[in-house]
C-alpha positions as CSV (number, residue, x, y, z in Angstrom):
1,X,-45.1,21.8,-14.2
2,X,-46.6,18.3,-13.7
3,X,-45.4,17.2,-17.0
4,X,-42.6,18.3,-16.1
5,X,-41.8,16.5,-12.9
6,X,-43.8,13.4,-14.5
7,X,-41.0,13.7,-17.0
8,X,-38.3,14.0,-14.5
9,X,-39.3,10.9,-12.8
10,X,-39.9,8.9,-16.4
11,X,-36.3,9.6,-16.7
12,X,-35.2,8.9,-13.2
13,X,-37.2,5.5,-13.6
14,X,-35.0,4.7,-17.2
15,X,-31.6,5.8,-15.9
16,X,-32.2,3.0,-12.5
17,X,-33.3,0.2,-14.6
18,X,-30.6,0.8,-16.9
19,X,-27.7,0.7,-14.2
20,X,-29.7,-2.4,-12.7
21,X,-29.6,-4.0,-16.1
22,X,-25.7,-2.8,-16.5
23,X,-25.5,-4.3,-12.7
24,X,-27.0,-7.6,-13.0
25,X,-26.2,-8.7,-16.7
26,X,-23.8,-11.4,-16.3
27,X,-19.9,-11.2,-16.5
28,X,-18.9,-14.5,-18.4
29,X,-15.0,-15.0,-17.7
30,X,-12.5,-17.6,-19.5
31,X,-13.0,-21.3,-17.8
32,X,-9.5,-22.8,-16.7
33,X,-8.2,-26.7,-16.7
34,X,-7.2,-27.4,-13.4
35,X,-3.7,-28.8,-13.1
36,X,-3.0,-32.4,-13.2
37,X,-3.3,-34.5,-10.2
38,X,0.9,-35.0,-10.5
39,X,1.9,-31.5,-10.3
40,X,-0.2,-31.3,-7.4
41,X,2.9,-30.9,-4.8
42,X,5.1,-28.5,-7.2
43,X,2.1,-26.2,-7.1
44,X,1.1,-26.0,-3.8
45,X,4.8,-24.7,-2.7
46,X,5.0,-22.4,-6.0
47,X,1.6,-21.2,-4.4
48,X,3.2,-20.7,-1.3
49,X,5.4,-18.5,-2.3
50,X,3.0,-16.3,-4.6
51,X,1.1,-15.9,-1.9
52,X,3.6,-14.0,-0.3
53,X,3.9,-12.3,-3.0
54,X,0.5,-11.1,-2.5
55,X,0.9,-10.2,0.9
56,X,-2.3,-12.1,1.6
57,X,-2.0,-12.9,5.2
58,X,-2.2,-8.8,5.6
59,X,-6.0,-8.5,5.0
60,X,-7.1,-12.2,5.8
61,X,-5.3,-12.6,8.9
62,X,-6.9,-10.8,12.0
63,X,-4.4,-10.1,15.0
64,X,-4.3,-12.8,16.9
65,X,-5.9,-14.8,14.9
66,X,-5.3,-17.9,12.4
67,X,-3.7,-18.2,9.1
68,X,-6.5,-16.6,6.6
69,X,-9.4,-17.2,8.5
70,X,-10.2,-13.7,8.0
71,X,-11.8,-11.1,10.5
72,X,-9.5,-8.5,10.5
73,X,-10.9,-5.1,10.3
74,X,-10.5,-2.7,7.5
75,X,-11.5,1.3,7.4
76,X,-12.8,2.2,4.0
77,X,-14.5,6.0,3.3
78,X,-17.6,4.0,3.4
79,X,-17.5,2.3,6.8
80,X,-15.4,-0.8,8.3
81,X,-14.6,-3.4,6.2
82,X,-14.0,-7.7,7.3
83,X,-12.1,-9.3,5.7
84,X,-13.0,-13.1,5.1
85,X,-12.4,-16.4,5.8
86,X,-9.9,-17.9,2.9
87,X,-9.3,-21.0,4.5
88,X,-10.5,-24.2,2.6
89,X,-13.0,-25.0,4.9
90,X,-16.1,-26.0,3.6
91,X,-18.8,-24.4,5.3
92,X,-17.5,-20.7,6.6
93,X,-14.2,-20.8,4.1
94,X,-13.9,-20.9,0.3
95,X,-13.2,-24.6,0.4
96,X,-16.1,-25.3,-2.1
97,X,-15.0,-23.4,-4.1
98,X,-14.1,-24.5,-7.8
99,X,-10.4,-23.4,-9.5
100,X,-13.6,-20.8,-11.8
101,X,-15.1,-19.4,-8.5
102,X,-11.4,-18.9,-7.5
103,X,-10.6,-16.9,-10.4
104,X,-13.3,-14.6,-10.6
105,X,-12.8,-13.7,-6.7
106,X,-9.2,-13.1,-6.9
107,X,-8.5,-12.0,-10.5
108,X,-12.2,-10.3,-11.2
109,X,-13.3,-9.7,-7.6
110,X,-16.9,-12.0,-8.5
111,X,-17.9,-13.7,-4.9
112,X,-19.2,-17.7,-5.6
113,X,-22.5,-16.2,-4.9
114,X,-22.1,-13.9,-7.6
115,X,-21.9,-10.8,-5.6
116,X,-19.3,-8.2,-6.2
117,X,-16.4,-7.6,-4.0
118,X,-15.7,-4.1,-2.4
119,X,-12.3,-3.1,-4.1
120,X,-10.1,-3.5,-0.7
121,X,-9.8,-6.5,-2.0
122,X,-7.1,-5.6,-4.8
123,X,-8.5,-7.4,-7.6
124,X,-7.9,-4.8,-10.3
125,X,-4.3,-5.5,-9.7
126,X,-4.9,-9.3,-9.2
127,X,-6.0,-9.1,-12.7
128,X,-2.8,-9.6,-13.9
129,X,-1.8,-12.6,-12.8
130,X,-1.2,-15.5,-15.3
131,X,-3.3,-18.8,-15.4
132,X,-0.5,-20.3,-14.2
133,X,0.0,-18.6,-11.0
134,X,-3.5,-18.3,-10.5
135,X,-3.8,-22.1,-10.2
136,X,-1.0,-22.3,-8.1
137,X,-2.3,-20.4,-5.7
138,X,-5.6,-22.3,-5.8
139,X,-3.5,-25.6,-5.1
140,X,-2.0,-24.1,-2.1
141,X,-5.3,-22.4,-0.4
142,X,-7.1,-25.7,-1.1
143,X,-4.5,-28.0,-0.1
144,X,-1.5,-26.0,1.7
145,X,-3.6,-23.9,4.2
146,X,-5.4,-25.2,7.2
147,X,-9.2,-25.8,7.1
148,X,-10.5,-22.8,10.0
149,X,-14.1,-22.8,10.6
150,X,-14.7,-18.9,12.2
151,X,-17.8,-17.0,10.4
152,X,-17.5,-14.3,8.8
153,X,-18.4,-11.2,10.4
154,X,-20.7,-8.7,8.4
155,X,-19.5,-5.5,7.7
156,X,-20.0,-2.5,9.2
157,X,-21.4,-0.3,5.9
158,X,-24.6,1.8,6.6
159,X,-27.4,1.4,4.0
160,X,-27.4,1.9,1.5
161,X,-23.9,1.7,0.9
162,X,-24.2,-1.7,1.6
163,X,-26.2,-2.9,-1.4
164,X,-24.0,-5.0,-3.6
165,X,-25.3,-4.4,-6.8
166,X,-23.8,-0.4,-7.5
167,X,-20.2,-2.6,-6.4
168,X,-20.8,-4.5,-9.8
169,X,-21.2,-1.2,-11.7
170,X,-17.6,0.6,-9.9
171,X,-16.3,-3.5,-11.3
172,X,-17.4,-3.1,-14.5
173,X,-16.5,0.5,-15.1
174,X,-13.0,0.7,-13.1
175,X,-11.4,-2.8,-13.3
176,X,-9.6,-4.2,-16.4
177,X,-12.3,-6.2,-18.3
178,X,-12.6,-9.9,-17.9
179,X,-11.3,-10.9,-21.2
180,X,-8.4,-8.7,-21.3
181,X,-4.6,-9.7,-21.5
182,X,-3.7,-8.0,-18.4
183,X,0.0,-8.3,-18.3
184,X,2.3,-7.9,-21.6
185,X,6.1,-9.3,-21.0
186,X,6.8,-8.1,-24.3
187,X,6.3,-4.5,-23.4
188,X,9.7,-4.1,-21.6
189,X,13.1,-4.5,-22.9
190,X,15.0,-6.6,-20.2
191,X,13.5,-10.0,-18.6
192,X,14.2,-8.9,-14.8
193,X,12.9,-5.8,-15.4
194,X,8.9,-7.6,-17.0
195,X,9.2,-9.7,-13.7
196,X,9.2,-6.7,-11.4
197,X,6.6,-5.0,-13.2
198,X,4.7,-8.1,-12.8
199,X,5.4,-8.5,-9.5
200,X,4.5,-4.8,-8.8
201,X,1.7,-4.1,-10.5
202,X,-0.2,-7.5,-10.0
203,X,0.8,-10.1,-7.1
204,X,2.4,-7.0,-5.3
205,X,-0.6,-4.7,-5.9
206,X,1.9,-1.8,-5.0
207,X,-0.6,1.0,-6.8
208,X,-3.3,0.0,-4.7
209,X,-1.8,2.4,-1.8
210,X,1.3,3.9,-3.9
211,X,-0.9,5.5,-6.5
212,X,-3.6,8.6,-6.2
213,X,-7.2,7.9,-6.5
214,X,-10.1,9.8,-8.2
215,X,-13.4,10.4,-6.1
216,X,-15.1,7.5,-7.2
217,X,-12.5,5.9,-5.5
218,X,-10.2,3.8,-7.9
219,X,-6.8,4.1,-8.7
220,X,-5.8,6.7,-11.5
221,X,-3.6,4.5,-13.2
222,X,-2.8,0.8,-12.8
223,X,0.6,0.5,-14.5
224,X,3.0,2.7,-15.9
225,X,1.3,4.3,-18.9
226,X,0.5,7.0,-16.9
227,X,2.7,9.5,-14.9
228,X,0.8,9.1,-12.2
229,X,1.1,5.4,-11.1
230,X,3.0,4.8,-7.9
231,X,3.1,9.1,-7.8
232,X,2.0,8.9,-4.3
233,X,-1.0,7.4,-2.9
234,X,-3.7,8.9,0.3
235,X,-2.7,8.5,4.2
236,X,-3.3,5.2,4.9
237,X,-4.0,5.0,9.7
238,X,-2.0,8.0,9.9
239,X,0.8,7.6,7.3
240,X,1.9,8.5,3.6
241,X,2.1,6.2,0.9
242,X,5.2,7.7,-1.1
243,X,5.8,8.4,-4.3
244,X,7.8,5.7,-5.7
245,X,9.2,7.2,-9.3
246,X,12.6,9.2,-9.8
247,X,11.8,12.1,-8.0
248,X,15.3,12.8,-6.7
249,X,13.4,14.3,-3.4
250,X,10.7,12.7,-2.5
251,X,10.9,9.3,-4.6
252,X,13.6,7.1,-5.5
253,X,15.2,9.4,-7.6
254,X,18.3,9.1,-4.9
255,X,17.7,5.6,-4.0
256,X,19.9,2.6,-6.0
257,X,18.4,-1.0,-6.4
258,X,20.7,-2.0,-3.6
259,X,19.0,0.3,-1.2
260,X,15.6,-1.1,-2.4
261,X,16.5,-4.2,-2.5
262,X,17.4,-3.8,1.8
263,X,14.5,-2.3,2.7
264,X,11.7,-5.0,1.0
265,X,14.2,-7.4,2.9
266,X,15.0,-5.6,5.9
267,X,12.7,-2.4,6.4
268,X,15.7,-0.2,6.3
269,X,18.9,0.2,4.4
270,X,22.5,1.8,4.8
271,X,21.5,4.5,3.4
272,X,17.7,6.1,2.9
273,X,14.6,5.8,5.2
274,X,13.4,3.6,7.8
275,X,9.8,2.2,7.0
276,X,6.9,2.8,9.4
277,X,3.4,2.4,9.4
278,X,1.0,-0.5,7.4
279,X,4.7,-0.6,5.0
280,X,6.8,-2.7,7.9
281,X,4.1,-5.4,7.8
282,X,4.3,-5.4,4.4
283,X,7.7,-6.3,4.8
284,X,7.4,-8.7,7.6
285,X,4.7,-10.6,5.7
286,X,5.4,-10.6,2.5
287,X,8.5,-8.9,0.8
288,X,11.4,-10.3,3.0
289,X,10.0,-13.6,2.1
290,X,10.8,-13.2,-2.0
291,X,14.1,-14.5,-3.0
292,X,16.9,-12.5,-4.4
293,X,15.9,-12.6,-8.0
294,X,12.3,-11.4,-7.8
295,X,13.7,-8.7,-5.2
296,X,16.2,-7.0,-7.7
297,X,13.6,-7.4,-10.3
298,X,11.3,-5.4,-8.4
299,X,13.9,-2.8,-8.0
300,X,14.8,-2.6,-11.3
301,X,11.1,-1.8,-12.3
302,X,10.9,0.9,-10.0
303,X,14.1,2.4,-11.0
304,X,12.9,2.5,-14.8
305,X,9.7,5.0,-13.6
306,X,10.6,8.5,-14.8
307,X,10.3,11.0,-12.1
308,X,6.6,12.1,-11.4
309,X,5.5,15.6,-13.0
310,X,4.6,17.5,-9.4
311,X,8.0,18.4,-8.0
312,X,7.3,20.2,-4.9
313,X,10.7,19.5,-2.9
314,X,14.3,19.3,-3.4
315,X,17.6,18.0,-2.0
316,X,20.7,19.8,-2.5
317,X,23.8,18.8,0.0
318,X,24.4,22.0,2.1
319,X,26.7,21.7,5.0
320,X,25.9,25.0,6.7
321,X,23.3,23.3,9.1
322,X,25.5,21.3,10.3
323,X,28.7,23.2,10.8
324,X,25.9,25.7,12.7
325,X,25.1,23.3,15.0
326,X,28.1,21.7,15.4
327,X,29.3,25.1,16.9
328,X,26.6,25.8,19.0
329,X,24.5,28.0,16.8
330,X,21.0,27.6,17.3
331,X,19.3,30.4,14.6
332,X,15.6,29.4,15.3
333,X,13.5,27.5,18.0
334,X,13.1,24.7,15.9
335,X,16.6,24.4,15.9
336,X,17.1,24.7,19.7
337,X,14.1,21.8,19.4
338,X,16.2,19.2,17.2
339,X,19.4,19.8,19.4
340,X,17.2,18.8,22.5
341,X,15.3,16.1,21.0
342,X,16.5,14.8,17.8
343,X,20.7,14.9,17.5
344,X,21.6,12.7,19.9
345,X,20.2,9.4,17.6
346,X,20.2,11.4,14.1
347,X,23.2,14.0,14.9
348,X,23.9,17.3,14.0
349,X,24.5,16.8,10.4
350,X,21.5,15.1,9.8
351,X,23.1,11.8,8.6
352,X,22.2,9.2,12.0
353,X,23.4,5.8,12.0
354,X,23.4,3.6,9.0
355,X,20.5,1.0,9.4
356,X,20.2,2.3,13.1
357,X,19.1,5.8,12.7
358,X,17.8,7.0,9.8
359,X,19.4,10.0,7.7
360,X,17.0,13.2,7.6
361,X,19.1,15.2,4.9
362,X,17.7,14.1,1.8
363,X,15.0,11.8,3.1
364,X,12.5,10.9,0.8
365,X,10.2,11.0,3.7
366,X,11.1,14.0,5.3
367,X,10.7,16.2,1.9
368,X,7.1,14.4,1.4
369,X,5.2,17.1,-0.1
370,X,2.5,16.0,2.7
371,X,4.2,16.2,6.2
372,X,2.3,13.6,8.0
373,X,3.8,10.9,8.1
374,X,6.3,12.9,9.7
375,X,3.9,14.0,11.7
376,X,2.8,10.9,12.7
377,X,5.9,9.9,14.0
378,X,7.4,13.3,15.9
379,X,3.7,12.7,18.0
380,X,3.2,9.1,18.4
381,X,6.9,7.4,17.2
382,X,7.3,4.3,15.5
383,X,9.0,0.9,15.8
384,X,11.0,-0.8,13.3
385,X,9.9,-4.5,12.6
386,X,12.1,-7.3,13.2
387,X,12.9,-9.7,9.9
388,X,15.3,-12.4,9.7
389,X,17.7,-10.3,8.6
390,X,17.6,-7.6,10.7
391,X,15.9,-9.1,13.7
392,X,15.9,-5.9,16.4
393,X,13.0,-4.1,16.7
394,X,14.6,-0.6,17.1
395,X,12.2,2.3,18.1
396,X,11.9,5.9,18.1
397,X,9.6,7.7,21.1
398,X,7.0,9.7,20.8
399,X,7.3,13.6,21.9
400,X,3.5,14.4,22.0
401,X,3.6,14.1,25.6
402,X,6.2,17.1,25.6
403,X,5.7,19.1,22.5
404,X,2.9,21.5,21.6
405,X,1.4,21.3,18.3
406,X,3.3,25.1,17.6
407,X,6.9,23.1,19.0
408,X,6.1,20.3,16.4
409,X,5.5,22.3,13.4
410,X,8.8,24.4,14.1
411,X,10.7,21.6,14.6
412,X,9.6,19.6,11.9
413,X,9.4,23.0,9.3
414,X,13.3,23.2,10.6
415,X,14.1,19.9,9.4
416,X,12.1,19.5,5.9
417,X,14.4,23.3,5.5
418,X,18.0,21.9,6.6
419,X,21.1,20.5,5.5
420,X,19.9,20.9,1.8
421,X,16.2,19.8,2.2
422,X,14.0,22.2,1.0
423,X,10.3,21.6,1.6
424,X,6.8,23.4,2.5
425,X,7.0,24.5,6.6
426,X,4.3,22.6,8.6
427,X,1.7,24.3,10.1
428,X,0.7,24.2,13.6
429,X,-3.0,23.6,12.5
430,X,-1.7,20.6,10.5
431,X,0.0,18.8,13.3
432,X,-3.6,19.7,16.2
433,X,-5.8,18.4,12.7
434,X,-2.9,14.9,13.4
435,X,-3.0,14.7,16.9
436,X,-6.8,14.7,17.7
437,X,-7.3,11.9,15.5
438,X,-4.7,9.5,17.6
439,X,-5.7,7.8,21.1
440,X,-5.4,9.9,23.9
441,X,-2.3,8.6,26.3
């Protein structure tokens, strides 16, 4: 038995210095020519705009705070995240850092100390972002972005979590290698439709919340070679990140690129759902800011994805809810529920207000195989942002104060079930599991 357990920990011993060997040996990465002193200007506006692209002001900006200088808190599985300060300042920023230093953070997620970055930072999508753009948008965060000096604040990971060295291991394992051609053009047969991809997949880092994740954290698929990319991705502060392939229910199967195109300029359209949650800053920050061109192109990619292979809902047009209601017909509680809190803003035949009030029949939100977004927003409501092109921040209440968790479930189970929509009932369990995790009023 002692050999034994002397065995056991002979192996235990190899298999650590192994992974600290696979940890520490160095990743070399391809060195870049920085730009020409004369293209200097071009750059820093092209950078500008990629940076919207990236939505980068999301993570690095705290509420409140300054442009980039970082701070704002992020939940991860293993503790609160900060994100930090990507102003060029010199001391508490990244201004000394060199156009190499810039590309491993951003494209490789390598710090200029040569630790690993935890993966909130979306660097395996990053990955695909040409030379080209990359140094762009090192011209504008060294010479477009004001110098902040704020310290970054240390993260709030319990040991030993927080050692650095099992990140490089998940880096090396999960993200695309160093020396890879991340992005192939050549793979899709129309030019718009390569620029949305691009823009999805890397700048956009849509996947990063849109797509499922394994246990060990990363995403299951980083571009469209698999079924499951943009399939759906966890609940992100209280609400669903959708599936974005064909599914005619609870995708975009039923959406056209003009209805895409309004609601990553507008967060809402004529015709489909309203957006809520972390998705309306998205909006505000970054996707409202694109122009026209890169906006249908992103649309276009999305409507090339081939509905998802778990089909759990469905939409069929059915007018027998509404001429029920219409006609005073009230079959179940949760019917006598909508009349009394719902039809007044989204009426009874389930169609509301174009751009006002969103439709329920057929909403690719409502027939979410996971209700809670819904959920989310029966309890707690939800505002819509205000963009330049749609600058009223229109709101719905929140009924917790008046509903039981038995009223919600019956009168959400009521909708996902009406006017054609045909999706699982919600439990009462599942909306009391929602509601003790939100502040109390």
């Amino acid at each position: 038995m002692k050999k034994f357990l002397l065995s056991l920990v002979g192996l235990a011993v190899l298999v650590l210095v192994a992974l600290l060997v696979f940890a520490f040996w160095p990743t070399h990465t391809r060195v870049l020519q920085n730009a020409p002193q004369a293209e200097q200007a071009a750059l820093i506006e092209k950078g500008r705009y990629l940076a919207d692209a990236g939505d980068c002001t999301a993570c690095h900006t705290a509420k409140g705070g300054q442009p980039f200088a970082g701070g704002l808190p992020i939940a991860s599985p293993i503790g609160t995240l900060y994100s930090s300060n990507i102003t060029p300042d010199k001391t508490t920023g990244i201004g000394h850092y060199s156009l190499e230093d810039f590309d491993r953070a951003v494209r490789h997620g390598i710090a200029a100390n040569g630790d690993s970055l935890y993966p909130a930072m979306p660097y395996p999508a990053y990955a695909k972002v040409t030379d080209a753009d990359l140094q762009a948008l090192y011209a504008y965060f060294m010479h477009g972005v004001a110098p902040v000096n704020a310290e970054n604040r240390a993260n709030a990971v319990p040991w030993p979590l927080s050692m650095r060295w099992p990140l490089a291991i998940w880096r090396k394992v999960f993200a695309p290698a160093p020396d890879a051609v991340a992005f192939k053009a050549e793979g899709y047969k129309a030019a718009d439709v390569a620029r949305g991809a691009y823009l999805v997949q890397g700048l956009g880092h849509c996947g990063s919340c849109h797509t499922p994740r394994a246990v060990t954290l990363q995403e299951k698929a980083l571009d469209d070679s698999s079924p499951l990319y943009l399939s759906g991705g966890p609940v992100i502060d209280g609400w669903l990140a959708v599936n974005l392939r064909g599914n005619a229910a609870d995708g975009l199967g039923n959406w056209n690129v003009d209805d895409i195109v309004a609601t990553l300029r507008s967060a809402r359209s004529e015709t489909h759902a309203v957006l809520g949650g972390a998705m309306g800053d998205v909006v505000v920050h970054s996707t409202q800011n694109l122009n026209d061109s890169d906006l249908h192109a992103m649309a276009a990619y999305l409507k090339t994805l081939p509905a998802g292979e778990r089909q759990v809902s469905s939409f069929t047009a059915d007018p027998a809810t509404a001429k029920a209601l219409a006609t005073g017909q009230e079959g179940s509680r949760g019917a006598e529920l909508y009349i009394d809190n719902c039809a007044a803003c989204h009426r009874t035949n389930g169609l509301g207000d174009a751009r006002v009030f969103p439709k329920i029949a057929g909403n690719s939100s409502v027939l979410s195989e996971d209700p809670v977004s819904m959920i989310r927003l029966v309890l707690e409501g939800s505002k819509l942002p205000a963009t330049a092109t749609a600058p009223s921040e229109l709101g719905m209440p929140g009924f917790a104060w008046r509903l039981s968790d038995e009223e919600v479930a019956q009168l959400l189970s009521f909708i996902r079930n009406s006017w054609g929509n045909q999706a699982p009932n919600v439990s009462a369990a599942q909306v009391k599991q929602l509601r003790d995790t939100l502040p109390k009023p």
